[in-house]
Backbone as CSV, one residue per row, in Angstrom:
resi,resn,N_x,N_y,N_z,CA_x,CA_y,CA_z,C_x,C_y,C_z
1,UNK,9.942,32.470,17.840,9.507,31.958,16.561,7.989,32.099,16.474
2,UNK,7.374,32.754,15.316,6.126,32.600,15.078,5.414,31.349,15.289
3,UNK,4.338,31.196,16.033,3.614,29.822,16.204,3.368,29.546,14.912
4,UNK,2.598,30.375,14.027,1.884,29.729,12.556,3.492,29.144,12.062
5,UNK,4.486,29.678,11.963,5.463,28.847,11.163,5.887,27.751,11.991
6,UNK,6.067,27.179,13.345,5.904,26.085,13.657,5.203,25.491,13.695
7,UNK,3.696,25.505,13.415,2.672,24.580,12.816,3.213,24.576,11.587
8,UNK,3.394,25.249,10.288,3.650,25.046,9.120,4.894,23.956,8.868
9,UNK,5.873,23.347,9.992,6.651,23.351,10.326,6.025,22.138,10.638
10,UNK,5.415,21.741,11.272,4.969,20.509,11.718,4.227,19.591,10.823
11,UNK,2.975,20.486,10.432,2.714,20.006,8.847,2.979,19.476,7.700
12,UNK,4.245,20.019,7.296,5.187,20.039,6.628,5.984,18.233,6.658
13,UNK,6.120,18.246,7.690,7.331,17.125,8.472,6.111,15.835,8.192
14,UNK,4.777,16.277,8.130,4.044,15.073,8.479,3.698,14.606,7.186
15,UNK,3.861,15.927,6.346,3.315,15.190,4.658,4.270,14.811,4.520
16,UNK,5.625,14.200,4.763,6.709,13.316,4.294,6.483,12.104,4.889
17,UNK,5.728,11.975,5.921,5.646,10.571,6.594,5.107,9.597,6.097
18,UNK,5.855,8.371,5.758,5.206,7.132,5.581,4.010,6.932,5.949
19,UNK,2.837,7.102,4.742,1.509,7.060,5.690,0.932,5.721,6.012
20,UNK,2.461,4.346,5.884,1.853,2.830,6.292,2.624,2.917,7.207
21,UNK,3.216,3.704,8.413,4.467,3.571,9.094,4.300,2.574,10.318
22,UNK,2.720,2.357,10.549,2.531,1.618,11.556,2.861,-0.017,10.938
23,UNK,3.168,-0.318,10.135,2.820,-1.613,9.254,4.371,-2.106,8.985
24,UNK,4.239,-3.343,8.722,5.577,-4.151,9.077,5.501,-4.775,7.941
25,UNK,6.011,-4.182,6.606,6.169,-4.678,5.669,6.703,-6.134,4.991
26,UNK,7.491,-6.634,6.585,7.996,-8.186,6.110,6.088,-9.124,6.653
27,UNK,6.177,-8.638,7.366,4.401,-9.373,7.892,3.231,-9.559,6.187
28,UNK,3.635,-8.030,5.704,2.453,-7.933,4.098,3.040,-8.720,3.363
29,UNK,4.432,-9.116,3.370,5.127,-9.499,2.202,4.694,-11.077,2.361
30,UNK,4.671,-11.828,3.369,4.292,-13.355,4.016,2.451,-12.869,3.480
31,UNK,2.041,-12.231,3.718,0.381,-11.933,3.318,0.489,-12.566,1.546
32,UNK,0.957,-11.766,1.047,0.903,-11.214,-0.206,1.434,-13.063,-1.036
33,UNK,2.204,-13.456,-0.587,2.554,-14.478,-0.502,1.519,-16.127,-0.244
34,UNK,1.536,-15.964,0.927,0.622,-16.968,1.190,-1.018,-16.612,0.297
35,UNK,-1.390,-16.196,0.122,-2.738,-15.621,-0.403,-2.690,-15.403,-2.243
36,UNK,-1.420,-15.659,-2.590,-0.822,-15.698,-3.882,-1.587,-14.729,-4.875
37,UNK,-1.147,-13.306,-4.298,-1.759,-12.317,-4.943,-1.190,-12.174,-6.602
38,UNK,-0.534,-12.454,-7.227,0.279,-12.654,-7.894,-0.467,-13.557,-8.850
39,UNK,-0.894,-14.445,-8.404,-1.949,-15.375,-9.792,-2.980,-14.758,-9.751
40,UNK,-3.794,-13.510,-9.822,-4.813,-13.210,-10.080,-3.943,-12.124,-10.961
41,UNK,-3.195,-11.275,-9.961,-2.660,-10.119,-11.373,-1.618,-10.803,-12.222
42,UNK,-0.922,-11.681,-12.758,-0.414,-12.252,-13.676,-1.233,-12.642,-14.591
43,UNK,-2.954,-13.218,-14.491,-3.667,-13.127,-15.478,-4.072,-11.690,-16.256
44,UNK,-3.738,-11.036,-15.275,-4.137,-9.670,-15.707,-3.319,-8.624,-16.700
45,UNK,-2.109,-9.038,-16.335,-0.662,-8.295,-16.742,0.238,-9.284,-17.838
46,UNK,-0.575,-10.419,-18.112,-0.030,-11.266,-19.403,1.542,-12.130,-18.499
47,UNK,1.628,-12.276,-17.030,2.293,-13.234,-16.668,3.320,-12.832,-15.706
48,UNK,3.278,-11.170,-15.960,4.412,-10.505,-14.406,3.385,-9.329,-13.507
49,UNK,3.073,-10.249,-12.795,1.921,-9.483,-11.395,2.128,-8.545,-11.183
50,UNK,3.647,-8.277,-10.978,4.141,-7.183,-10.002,3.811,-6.072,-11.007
51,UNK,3.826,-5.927,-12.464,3.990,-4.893,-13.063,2.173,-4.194,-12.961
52,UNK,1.619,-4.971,-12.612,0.254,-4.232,-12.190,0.329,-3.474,-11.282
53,UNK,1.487,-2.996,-10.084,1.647,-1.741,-9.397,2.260,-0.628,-10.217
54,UNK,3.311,-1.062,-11.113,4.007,-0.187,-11.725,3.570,0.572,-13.328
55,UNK,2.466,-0.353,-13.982,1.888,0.279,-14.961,1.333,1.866,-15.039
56,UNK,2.035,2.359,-16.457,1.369,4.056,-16.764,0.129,4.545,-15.706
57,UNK,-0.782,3.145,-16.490,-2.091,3.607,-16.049,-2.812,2.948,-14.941
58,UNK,-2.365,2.563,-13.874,-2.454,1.908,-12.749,-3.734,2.789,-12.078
59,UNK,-4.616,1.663,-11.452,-5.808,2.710,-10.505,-5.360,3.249,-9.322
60,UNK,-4.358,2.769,-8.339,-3.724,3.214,-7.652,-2.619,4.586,-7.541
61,UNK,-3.232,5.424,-6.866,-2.205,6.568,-7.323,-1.622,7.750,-5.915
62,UNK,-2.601,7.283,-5.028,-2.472,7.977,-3.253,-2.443,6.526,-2.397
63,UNK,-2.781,6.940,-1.117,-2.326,5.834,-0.098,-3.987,5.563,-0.097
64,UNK,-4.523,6.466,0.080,-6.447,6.208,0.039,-6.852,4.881,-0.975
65,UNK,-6.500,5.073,-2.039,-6.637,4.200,-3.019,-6.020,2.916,-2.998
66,UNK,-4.565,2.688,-2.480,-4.033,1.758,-1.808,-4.828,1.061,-0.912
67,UNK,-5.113,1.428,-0.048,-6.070,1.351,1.196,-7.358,0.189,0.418
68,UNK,-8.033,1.527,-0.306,-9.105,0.816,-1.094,-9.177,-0.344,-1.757
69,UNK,-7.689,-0.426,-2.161,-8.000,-2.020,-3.530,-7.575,-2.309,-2.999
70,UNK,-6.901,-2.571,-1.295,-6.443,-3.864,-0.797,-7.744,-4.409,-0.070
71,UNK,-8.569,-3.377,0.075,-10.155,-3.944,0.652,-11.047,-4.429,-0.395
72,UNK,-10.611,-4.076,-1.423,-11.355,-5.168,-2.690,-10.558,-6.462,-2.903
73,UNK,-9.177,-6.203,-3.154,-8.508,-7.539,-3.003,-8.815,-8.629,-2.238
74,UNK,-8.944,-8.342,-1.067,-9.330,-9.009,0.445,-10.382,-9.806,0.212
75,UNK,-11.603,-9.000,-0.323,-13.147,-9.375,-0.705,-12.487,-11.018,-1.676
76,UNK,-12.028,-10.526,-2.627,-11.766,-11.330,-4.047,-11.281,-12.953,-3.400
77,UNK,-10.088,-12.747,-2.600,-9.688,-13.823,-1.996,-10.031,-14.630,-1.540
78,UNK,-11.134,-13.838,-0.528,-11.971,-14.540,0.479,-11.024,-14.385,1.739
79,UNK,-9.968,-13.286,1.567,-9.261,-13.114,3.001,-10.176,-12.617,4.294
80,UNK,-9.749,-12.727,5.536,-10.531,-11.575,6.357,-9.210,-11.269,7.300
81,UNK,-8.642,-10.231,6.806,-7.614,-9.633,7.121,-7.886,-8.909,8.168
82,UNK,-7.082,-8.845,9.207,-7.437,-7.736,10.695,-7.010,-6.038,9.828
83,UNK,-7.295,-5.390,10.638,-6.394,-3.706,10.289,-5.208,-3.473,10.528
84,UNK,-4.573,-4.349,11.305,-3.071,-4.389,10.855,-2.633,-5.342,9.599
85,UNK,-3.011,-6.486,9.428,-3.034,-7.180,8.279,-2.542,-6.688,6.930
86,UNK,-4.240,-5.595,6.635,-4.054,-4.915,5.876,-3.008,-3.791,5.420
87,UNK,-2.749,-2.848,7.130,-1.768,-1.957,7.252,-0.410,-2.306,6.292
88,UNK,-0.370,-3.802,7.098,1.138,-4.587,6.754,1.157,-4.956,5.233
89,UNK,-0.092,-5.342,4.913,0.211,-5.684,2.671,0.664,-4.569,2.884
90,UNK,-0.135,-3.057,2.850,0.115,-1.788,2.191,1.251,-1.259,2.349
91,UNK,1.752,-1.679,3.967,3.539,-0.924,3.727,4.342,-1.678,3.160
92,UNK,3.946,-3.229,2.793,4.962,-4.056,1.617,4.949,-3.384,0.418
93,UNK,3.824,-3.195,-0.278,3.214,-2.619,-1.628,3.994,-1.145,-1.272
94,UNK,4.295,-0.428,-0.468,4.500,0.918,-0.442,5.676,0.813,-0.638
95,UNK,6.317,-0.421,0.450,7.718,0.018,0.368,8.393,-0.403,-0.844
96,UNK,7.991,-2.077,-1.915,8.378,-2.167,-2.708,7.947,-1.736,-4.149
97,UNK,6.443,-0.948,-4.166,6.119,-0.647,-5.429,5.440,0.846,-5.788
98,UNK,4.409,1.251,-4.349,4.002,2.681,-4.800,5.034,3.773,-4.482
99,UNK,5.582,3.616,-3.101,6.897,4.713,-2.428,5.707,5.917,-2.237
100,UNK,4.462,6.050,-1.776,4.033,7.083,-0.950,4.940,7.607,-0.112
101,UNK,4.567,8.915,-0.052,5.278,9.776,1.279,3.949,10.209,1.812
């Protein structure tokens, strides 16, 4: 087998990967929860939070950006979330609202 097509091959396999895979989405979901992310975007979204992931025009649109407004979120709270912490909101948010691959 050609090497370049088993790199292409490998490549390939990795842009499908969950890019929160290290993250334990029941851990973000207890985050997201306790920290009651939900009353800041319910003022925002006229009273259903959640639809601030799912809106047309949402700022969120890659995992980078994910990444990003959970480090502004964090700020807002006054959380100080470890890097798994964070990992763990983002694979909750991934698994129940953006679905990155």
């Amino acid at each position: 087998m050609n090497k370049f097509f088993i790199i292409f091959l490998l490549l390939c396999g990795t842009a499908q990967a969950d890019p929160f895979a290290d993250g334990q989405p029941e851990a973000g979901k207890k985050l997201f929860d306790q920290y009651q992310c939900n009353r800041c975007h319910n003022g925002k979204m006229g009273g259903d939070g959640n639809a601030i992931f799912t809106r047309p025009n949402r700022r969120v649109t890659n995992p980078q950006q994910l990444t990003a407004q959970i480090n502004v979120c964090t700020r807002n709270v006054g959380a100080n979330f470890s890097t798994q912490e964070k990992i763990n909101l983002a694979a909750y948010l991934n698994t129940h609202f953006y679905k990155f691959k």
